[in-house]
N, C-alpha and C positions, 0 to 999 in steps of 0.2 A: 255723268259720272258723279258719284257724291264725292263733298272736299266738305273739311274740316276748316274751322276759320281759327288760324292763329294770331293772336295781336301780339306784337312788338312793339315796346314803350320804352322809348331813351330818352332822357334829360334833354330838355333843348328842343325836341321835334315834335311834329303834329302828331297826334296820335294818328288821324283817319291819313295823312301818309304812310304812315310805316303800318298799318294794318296788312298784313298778307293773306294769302287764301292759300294754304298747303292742300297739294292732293292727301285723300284720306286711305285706308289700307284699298280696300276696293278700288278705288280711282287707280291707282297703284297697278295692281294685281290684273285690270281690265286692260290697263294702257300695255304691262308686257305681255300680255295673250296677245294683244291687235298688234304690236310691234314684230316676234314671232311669227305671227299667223300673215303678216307681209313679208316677211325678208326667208321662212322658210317653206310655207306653203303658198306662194306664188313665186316667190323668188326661185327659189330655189326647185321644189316639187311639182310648179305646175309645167315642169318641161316633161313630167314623166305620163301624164294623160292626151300631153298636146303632139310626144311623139309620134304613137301612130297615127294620126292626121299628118305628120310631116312627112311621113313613111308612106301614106297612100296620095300625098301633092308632090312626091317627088324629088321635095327639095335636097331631104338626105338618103342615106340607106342604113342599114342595119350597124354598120362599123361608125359611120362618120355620125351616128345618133352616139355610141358608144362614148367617141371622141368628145362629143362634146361634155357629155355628163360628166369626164372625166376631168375635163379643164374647168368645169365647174368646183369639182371636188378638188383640185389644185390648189383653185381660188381661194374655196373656203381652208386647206391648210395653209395657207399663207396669210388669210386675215386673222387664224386666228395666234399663229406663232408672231407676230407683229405686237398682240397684247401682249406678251412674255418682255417687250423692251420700250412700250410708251404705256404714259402716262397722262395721257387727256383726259379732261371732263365726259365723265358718261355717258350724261345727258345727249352733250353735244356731238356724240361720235354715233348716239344711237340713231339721231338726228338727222344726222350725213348720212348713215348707212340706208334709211328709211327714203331719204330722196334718191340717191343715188339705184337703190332698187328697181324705186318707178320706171325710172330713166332707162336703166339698162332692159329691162321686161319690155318697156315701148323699142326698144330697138330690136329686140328679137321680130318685130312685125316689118323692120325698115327692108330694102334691098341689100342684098351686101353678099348674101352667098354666106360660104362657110370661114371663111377667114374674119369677117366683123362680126358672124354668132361666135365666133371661138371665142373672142377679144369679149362680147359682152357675156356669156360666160363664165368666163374666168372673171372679171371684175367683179360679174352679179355673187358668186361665193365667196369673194373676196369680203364684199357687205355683209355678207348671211356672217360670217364668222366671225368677223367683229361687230356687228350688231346681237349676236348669241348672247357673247360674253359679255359685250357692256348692258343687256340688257338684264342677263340673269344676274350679275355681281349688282348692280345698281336697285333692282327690282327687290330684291333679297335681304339687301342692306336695308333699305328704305322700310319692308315690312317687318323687320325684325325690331327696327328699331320704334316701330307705331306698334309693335307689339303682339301683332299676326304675322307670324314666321312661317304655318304650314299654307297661310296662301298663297306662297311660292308655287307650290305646283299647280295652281292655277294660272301660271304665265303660259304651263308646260303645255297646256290647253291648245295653243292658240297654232302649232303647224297642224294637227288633227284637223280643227276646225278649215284653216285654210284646206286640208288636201280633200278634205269633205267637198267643201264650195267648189272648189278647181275639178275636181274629179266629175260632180256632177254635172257640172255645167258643160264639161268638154262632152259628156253622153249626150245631151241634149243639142249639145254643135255638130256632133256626129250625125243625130239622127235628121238633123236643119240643113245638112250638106255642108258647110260654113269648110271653109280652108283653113289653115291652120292661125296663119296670121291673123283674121278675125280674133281667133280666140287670142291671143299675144295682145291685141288690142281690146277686150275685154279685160283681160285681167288685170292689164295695167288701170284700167279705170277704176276697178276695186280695189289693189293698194292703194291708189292717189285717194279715195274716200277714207279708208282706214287711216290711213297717215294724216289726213286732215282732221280726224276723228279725236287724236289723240295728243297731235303737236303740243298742246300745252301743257299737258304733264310732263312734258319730257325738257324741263325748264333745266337752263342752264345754273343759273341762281335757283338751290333750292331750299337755301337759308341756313339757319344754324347746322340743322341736321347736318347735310351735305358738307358744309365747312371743319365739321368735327369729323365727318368720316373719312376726310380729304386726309385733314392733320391725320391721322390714326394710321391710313395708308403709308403715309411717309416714316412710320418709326417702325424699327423694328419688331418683331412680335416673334415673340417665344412658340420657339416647332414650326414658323414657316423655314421649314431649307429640307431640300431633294436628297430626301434618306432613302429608305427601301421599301420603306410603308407607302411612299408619294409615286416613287416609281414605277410599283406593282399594279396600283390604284393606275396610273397612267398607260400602262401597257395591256392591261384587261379592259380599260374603256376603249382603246383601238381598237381591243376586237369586236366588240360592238360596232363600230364603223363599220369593218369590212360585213361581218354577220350579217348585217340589214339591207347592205347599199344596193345587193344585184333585185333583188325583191323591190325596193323601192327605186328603182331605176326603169325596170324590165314587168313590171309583175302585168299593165294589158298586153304587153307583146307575147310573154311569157301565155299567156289566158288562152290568146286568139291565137297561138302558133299550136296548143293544146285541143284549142274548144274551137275551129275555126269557124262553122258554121253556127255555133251559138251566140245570141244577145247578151250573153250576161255577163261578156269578157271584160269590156270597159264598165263595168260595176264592182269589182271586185277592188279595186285602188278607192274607191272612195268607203267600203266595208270596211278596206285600213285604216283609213282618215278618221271612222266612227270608233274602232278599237281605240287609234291613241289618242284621242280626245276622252274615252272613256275613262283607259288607264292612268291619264291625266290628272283626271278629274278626282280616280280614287285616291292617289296619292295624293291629294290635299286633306284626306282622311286618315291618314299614317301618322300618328303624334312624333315630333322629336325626336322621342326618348328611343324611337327603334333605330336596332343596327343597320346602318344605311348598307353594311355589307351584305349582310343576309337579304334583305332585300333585294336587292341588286343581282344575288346569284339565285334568285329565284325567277328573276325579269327575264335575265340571262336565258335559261335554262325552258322559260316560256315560249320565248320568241325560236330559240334551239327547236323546238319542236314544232311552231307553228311555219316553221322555214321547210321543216324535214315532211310537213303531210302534204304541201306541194308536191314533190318528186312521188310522193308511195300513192295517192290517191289524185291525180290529173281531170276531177269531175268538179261540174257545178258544185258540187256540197264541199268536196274535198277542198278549193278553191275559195270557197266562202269562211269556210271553219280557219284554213290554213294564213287566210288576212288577218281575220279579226284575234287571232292568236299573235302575229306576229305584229298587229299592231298596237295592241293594250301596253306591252313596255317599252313600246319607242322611244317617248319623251316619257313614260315613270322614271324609267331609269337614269336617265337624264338627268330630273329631278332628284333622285337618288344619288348619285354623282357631284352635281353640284351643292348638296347640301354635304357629302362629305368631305367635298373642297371647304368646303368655312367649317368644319368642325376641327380640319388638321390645320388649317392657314388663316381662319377668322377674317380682320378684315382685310389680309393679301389676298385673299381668298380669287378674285379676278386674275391674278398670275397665274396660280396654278390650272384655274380652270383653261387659261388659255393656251397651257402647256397639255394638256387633256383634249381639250379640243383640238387642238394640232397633232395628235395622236390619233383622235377619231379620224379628223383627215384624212389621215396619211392612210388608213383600214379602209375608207371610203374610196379614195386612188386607186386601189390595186382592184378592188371590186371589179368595174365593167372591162378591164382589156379582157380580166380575167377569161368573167362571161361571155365576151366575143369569141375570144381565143378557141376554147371549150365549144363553143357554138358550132363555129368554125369546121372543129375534128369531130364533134358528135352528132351535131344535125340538132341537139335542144342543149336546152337550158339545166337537164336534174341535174349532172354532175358540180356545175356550178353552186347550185345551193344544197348539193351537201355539203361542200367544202365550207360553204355558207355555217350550215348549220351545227358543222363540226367545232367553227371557230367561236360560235356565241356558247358551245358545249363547254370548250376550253377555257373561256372566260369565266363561266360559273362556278368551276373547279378552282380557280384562281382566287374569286371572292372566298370559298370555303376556307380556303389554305390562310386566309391573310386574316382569317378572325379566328385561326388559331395562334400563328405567329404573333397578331397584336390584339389579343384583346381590349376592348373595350376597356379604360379606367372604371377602378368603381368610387360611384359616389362616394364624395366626403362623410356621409348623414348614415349609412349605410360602412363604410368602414370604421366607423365609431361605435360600429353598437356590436 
């Protein structure tokens, strides 16, 4: 990864000691893709291609696959309502959350039954959610302040890219016969490389920079506080949770309960993995200066639809169209999100979003009993995701309202003339 070399010169001191070597924006922007792309595409998503392999070993069934996803999703609204009241070093907690990942991912391979996968579930999103956060507020701050602010959305890259690799690899364990635990023990070996990959960017000391963004954290800042603009923005990012979770939870079960004598069922989650690494990738192309809202009810209203051709069209094509739709605003929106957290909150900007993310959460929670539930009394999955897709509809409408209610300030340069 490329790094910038900054010298530091005090009175008194060697210079070739106090010489540092800063990550550069790149270095940056690669380390939270590969942070991300461990804590939510293995972490977190590679339980959703490794299910059915769990489902034809036996080890769970259709409910107790439910349950877990669900303690998962627990997890991560508790890691990330936990940022809303500490205050650690980023670095350091992105750190924690990156090991403790590994760990928890190698235990989904141990013996234990369903009582020690609940436990490492629930812990493993408990990581994924404060590692989100400290790595999006940290990552963001860092670029913004080297002066590349829209590489941001190139962190957003990196669960795409994970649910890519996980997705394809579990087709290929599929077709190798491999048990599930195999895969659980592959995967952890790819986080454990990627976290080695990147440990030293994610420096605790990371000099001036970080010391002034530390102080800045600590004082108050004008329009961080939970008015109606923060609130709405927070209650329409939950629906996004719920909107996406049964798709990204269910979508080969969903495939193969559809297509069952077809091969292309466990292909269709990694078609998702390629959408939101794509829509990722464009949103590092979106300058600043666009309204993160409008944006955001157009993601909205994407993925609304890419949910809704599921349920109307149950074919190979209908299937392939309806991933790569629902998965282009997975993480844009995200990025969209998080960049409107620091436009209303600057550098509190990490509280809020942790208040947002614990929102998503909580959308994400109700998601799978949901779709069991429904399962349950209808025999599939559509009614699910329309409900699905009715709530990402509702979200959309929600961004349109609030850029009426608050418009955008107008430039200073531009109310002068």
């Amino acid at each position: 990864m490329p790094y910038v070399n900054i010298k530091i010169s005090r009175e008194g001191t060697n210079t070739a000691s106090t010489a540092r070597r800063e990550p550069g924006a790149w270095a940056i922007a690669l380390a939270g893709l590969a942070s991300l792309a461990v804590v939510m595409g293995v972490g977190r998503f590679a339980f959703t291609p490794l299910l059915p392999m769990m489902l034809h070993d036996g080890t769970v069934n259709l409910h107790e696959g439910g349950w877990l996803a669900t303690l998962n999703y627990i997890g991560y609204f508790a890691g990330a309502a936990v940022c809303l009241f500490i205050r650690p070093d980023p670095a350091r907690m992105i750190r924690l959350g990156l090991v403790a990942t590994v760990l928890l991912t190698l235990g989904m391979a141990l013996p234990g039954g369903m009582l020690a996968w609940s436990l490492w579930r629930a812990a493993a999103g408990v990581a994924s959610g404060l590692v989100l956060v400290y790595t999006s507020g940290w990552c963001m701050q860092r670029l913004a302040e080297l002066g590349h602010p829209t590489l941001g959305g190139l962190i957003f890259c990196g669960p795409g890219i994970g649910i890519v690799v996980t997705g394809v690899s579990a087709f290929a364990m599929v077709g190798a016969g491999w048990h599930a635990a195999a895969g659980w023990i592959a995967f952890t070996v790819m986080g454990a490389v990627l976290v080695l990959a990147v440990w030293r960017v994610f420096a605790s000391d990371a000099g001036p920079s970080h010391r002034d963004t530390t102080r800045q954290q600590a004082e108050p800042v004008h329009g961080a506080r939970l008015d109606g603009e923060t609130w709405a923005l927070t209650l329409a990012y939950g629906l996004a949770g719920f909107g996406y979770i049964i798709t990204a939870t269910f979508l080969p079960v969903i495939a193969r309960q559809a297509m069952p004598a077809s091969v292309w069922a466990d292909l269709f989650w990694p078609v998702f993995g390629v959408g939101v690494t794509i829509g990722a990738f464009a949103a590092t192309r979106v300058g600043m200066a666009h309204d993160n809202r409008r944006l955001l009810a157009w993601s909205y209203a994407m993925q609304a639809l890419g949910v809704a051709i599921a349920v109307v069209f149950p074919t190979v094509a209908g299937f392939a169209v309806s991933s790569l739709l629902a998965g282009l605003p997975f993480t844009a929106l995200v990025a969209f999100a998080m960049r409107e957290a620091r436009r209303l909150w600057g550098p509190q900007a990490p509280r809020l979003m942790g208040l947002m993310t614990a929102s998503y959460g909580l959308g994400q929670i109700v998601g799978p009993p949901l779709a069991t539930a429904l399962v349950a009394r209808s025999g599939g999955f559509a009614s699910s995701l329309a409900c699905a897709s009715a709530a990402l509809l509702a979200g959309a409408v929600m961004f349109i309202w609030m850029r009426r209610a608050w418009p955008m300030p107008v430039p200073r340069q531009t109310a002068l003339q």
